[in-house]
C-alpha positions as CSV (number, residue, x, y, z in Angstrom):
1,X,-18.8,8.8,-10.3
2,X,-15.0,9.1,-10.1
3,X,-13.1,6.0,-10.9
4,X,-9.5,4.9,-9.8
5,X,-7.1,2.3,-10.1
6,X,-6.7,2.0,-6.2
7,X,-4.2,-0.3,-6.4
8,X,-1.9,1.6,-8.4
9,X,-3.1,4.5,-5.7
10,X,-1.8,2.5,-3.2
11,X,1.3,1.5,-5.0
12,X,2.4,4.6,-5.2
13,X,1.5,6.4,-1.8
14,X,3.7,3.1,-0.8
15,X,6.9,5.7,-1.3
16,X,5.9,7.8,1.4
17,X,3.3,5.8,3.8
18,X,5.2,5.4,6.8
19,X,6.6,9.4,6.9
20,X,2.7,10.1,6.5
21,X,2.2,8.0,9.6
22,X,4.3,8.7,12.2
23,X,1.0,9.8,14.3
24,X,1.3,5.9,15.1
25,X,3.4,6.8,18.0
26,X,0.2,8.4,19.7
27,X,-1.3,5.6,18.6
28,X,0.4,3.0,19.5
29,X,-1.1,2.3,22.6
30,X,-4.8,2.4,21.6
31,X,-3.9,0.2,18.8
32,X,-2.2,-2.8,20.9
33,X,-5.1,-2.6,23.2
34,X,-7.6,-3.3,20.6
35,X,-5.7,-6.1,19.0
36,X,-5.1,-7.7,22.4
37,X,-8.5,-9.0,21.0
38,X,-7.0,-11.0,18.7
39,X,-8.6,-15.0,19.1
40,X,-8.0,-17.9,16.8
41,X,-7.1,-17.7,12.9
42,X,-7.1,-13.6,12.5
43,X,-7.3,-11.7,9.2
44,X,-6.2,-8.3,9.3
45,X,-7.1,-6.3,6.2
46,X,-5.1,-3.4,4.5
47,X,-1.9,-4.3,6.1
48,X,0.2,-1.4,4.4
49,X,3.4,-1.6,4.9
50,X,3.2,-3.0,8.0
51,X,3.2,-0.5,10.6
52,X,0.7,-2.0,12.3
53,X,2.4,-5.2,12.8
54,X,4.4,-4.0,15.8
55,X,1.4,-3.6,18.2
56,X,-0.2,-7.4,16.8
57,X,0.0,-9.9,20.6
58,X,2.9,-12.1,20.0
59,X,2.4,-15.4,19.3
60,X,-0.2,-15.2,16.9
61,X,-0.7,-16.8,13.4
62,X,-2.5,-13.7,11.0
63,X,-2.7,-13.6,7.1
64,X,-2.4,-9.9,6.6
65,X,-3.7,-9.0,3.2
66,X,-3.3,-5.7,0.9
67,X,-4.6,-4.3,-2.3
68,X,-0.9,-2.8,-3.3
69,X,2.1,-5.2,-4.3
70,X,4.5,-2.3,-3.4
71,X,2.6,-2.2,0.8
72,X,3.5,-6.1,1.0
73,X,7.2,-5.7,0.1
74,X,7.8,-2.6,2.5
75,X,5.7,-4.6,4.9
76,X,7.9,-7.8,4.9
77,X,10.5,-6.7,7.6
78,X,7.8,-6.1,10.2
79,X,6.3,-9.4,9.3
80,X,9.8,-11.1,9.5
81,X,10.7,-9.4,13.0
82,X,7.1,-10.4,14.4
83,X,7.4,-12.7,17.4
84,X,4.8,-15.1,15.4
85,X,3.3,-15.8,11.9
86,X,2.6,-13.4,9.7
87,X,1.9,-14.6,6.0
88,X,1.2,-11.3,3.6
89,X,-1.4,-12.0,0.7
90,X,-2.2,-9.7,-2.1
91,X,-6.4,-9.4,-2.0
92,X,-9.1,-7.1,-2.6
93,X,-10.7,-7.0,0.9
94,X,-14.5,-6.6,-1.6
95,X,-14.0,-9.7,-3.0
96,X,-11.7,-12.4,-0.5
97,X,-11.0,-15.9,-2.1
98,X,-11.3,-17.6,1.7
99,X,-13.9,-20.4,2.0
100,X,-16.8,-19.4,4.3
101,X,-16.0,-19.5,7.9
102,X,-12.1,-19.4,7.8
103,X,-12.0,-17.1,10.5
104,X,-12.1,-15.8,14.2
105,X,-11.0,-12.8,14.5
106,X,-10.9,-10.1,11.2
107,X,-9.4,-6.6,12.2
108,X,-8.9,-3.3,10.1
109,X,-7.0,-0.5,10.9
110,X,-7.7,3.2,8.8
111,X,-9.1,0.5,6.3
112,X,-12.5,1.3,5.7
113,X,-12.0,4.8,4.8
114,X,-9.9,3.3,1.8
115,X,-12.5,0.5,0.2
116,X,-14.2,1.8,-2.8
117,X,-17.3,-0.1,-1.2
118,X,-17.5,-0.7,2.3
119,X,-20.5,-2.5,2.9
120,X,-19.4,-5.4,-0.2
121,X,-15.9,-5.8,2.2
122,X,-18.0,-5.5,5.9
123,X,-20.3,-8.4,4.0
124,X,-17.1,-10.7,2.9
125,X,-15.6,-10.0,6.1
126,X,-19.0,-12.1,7.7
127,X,-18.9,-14.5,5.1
128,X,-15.2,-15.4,6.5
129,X,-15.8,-14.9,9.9
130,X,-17.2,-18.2,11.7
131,X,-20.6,-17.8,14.0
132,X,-20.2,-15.7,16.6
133,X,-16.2,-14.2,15.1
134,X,-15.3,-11.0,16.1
135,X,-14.2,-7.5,13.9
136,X,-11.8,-4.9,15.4
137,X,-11.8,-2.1,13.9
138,X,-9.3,0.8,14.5
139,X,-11.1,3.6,12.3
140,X,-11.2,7.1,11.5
141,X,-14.8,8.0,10.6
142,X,-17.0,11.0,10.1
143,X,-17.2,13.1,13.1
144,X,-21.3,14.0,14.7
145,X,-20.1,17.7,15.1
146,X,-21.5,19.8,12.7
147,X,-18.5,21.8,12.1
148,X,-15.9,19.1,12.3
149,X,-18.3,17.1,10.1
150,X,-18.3,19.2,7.4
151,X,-14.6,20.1,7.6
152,X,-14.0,16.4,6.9
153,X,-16.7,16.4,3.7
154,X,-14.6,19.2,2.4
155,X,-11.1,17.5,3.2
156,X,-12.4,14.0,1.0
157,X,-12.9,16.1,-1.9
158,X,-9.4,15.8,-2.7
159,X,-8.4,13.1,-0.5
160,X,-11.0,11.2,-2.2
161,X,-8.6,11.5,-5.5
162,X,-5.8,9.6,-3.4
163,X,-8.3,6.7,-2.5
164,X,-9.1,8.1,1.0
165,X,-12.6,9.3,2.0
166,X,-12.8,11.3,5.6
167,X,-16.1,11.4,5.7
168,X,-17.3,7.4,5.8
169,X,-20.1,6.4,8.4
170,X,-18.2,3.1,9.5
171,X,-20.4,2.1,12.0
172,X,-23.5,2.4,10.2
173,X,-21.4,0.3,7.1
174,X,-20.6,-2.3,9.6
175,X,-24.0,-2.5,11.0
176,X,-25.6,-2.8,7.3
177,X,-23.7,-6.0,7.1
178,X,-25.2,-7.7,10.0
179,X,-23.0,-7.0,12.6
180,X,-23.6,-6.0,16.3
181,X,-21.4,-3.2,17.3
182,X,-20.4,-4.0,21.2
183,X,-18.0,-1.4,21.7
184,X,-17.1,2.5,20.7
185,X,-14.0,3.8,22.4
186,X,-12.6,7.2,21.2
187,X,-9.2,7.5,20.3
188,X,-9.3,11.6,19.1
189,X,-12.6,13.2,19.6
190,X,-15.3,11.0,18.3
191,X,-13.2,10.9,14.7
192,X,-10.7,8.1,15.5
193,X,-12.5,5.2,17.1
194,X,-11.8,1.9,18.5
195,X,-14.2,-0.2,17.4
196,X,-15.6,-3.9,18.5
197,X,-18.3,-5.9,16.5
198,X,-19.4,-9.5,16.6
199,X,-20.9,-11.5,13.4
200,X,-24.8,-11.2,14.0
201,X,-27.5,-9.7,13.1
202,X,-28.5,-6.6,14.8
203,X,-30.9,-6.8,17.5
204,X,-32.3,-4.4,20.3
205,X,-29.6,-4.0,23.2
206,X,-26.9,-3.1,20.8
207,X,-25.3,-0.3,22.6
208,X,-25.8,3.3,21.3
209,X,-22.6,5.3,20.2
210,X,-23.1,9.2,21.6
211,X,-20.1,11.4,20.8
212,X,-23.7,-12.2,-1.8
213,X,-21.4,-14.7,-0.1
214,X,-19.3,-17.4,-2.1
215,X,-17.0,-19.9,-1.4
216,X,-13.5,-19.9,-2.1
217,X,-11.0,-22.6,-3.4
218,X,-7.8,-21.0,-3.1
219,X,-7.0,-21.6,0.1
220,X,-7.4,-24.7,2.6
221,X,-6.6,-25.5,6.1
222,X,-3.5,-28.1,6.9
223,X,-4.3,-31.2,8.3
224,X,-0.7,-31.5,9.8
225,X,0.0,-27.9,11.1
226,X,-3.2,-26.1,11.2
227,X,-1.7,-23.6,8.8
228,X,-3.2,-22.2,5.5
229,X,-1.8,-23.3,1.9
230,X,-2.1,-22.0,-1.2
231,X,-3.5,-25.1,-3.6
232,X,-1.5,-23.7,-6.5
233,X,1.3,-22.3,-5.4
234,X,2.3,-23.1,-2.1
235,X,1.7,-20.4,0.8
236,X,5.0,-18.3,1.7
237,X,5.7,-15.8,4.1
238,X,8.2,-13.2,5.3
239,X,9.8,-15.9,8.0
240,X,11.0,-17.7,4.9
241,X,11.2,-15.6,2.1
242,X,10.2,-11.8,0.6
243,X,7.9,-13.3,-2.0
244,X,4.2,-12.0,-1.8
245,X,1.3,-14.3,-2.7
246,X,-0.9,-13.1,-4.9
247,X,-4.7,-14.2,-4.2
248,X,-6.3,-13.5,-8.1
């Protein structure tokens, strides 16, 4: 089994992320449509360096998190110029120090291609997510086309060594972890998919798709301002300063 440090991966594809995604101008729109979703206290996992932050609905409060130091810093200007609160955490989406049922909302975007074990981070992502919270999921996954599925298990051989896999079956990942998949839009094809999922267990009705928990101490909720704080180190984000908590 390979094995990489994926956030020193990430710290240094950092250099070069946003060139490498300037297809987020085709995207834009399908993006800001999912994320209209956006209810409550909202996690978004594998921030980056921010490029998603543009398309967030203004006016919300989200803790964006990242594996890779270098993401948060290039992501702090987005976060400053966000019409709302945007606190940047360094975390490890497999293993999140939130207490149990911190959450409303959790959303990923070209995320769970990039954790080195899906169903672990789909399972935290329940643990934080309160009854009935919601996961959007903006996802490139493998494609049911037998030629255009195996292009893409040829492409993750070597994209695998650069911490991305092509090839990941996202839905079924999610739907291991108990969730119910309510909605499949496609984006491109039935590779890039917009994806909605609520925190319960699968049960008959789920719509079909054609083309161990802990809790954590780090973090608790303000009784003055609703906000999150860090016990240890007091919680800061890019409205007030570049610094970039790290959650270890």
């Amino acid at each position: 089994m390979y094995r990489i440090n994926i956030a020193s991966v990430w710290d240094f594809r950092a250099r070069f992320y946003d060139f490498c995604e300037a297809s987020d101008l085709r995207r834009g729109p399908s993006k800001k449509a999912l994320f209209r979703g956006m209810r409550g206290r909202v996690l978004f996992v594998g921030v980056g360096t921010g490029v998603d932050i543009p398309h967030f609905p203004p006016g919300q409060t989200i803790i964006a998190i990242d594996i890779s130091d270098k993401m948060l810093i290039k992501a702090c200007p987005r976060a400053r110029a966000y019409p709302g609160r945007v606190v940047l955490l360094r975390a490890d989406a497999r293993n999140l120090k939130f207490p149990d049922a911190s959450f409303d909302t959790v959303v990923t975007s070209c995320t769970m291609c990039s954790v080195p074990d899906p169903v672990r981070a789909f399972r935290e992502f329940s643990r934080v997510l309160r009854p009935s919270g919601r996961l959007l999921m903006f996802e490139h996954v493998r494609s049911r086309n037998r030629m255009l599925g195996l292009s893409l298990d040829m492409m993750t051989l070597w994209t695998r060594l650069s911490g991305t896999e092509m090839n990941r079956d996202t839905l079924s990942n999610a739907r291991k972890a108990g969730f119910l998949v309510t909605s499949v839009a496609s984006v491109f094809l039935d590779i890039i998919l917009a994806i909605r999922a609520t925190k319960t267990l699968a049960a008959e009705g789920e719509i079909p798709f054609h083309a161990p928990g802990r809790t954590g101490t780090l973090l608790k909720e303000s009784k003055s301002d609703g906000q999150f704080v860090d016990t240890r180190r007091g919680l800061t984000d890019c409205a007030r300063s570049s610094a970039v908590v790290t959650l270890a």
